[in-house]
C-alpha positions in Angstrom: 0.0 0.0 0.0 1.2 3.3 -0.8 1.7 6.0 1.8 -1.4 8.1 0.3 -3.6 5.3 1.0 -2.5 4.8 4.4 -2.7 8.4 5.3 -6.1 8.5 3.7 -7.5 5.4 5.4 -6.1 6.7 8.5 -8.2 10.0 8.4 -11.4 8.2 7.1 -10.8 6.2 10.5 -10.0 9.2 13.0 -13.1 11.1 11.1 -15.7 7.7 11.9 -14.2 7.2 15.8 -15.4 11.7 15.8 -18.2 11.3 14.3 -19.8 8.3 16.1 -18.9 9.9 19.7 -20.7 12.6 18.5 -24.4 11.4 18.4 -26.6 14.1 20.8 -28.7 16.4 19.4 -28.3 20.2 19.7 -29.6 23.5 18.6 -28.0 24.8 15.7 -29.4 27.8 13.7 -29.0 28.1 10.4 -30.0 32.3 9.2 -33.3 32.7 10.6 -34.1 28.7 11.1 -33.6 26.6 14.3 -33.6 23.4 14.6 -32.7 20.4 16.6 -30.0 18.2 14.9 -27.6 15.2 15.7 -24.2 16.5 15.5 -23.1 13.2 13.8 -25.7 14.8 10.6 -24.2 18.0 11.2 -20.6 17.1 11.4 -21.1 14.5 8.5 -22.8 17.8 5.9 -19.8 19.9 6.8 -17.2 16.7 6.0 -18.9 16.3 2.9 -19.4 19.4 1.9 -15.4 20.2 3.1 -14.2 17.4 0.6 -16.3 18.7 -2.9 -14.7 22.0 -2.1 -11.3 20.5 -1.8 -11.5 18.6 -4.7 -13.0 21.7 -6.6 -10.5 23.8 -5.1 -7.5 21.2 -6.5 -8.6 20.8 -9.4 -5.7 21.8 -12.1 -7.0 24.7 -14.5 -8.0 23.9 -17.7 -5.1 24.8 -20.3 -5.6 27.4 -22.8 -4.2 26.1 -26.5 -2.7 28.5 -28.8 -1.5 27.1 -32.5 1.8 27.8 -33.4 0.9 30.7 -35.9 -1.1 32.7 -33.0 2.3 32.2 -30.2 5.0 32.8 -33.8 3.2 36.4 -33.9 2.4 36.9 -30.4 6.0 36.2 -29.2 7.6 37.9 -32.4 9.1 34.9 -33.7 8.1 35.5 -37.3 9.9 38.5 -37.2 13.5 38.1 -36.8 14.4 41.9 -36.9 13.1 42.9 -33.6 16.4 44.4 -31.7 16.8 47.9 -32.2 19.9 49.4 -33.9 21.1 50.6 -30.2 20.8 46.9 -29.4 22.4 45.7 -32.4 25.3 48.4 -31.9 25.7 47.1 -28.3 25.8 43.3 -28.9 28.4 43.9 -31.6 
């Protein structure tokens, strides 16, 4: 098993052993709504809801694709006479 598994089956473990000592209902309000709730519910919606905006958060970025005509122009590669004459005097 590879380290990341372990470390993930080891939080999945430490998160059950929470949740299930956590089973008395409170008073929670929510805006302008109270309500009585098991904290196991409560603490289970917020783990859930924690992890989709993790993995939404980690997500890599989609990558934009330029064709090589659009990044030749934009980066002055199709043009070969881009120094100045200063800068041509100078590397000289």
């Amino acid at each position: 098993m590879s380290t990341k598994t372990i470390v993930a089956i080891g939080i999945t473990l430490l998160l059950t052993i929470v949740l299930m000592q956590n089973t008395d209902k409170v008073d929670f309000a929510f805006l302008w709504a109270n309500f009585r709730i098991s904290k196991l519910v409560m603490m289970a919606v917020v783990s859930v809801f924690s992890f989709i905006l993790g993995v939404l958060a980690g997500r890599p970025k989609s990558a934009k694709r330029f064709d090589d005509e659009n990044l030749d122009n934009r980066f002055g590669k199709g043009n070969t006479n881009t120094l100045s004459e200063e800068d041509k005097d100078y590397i000289s």
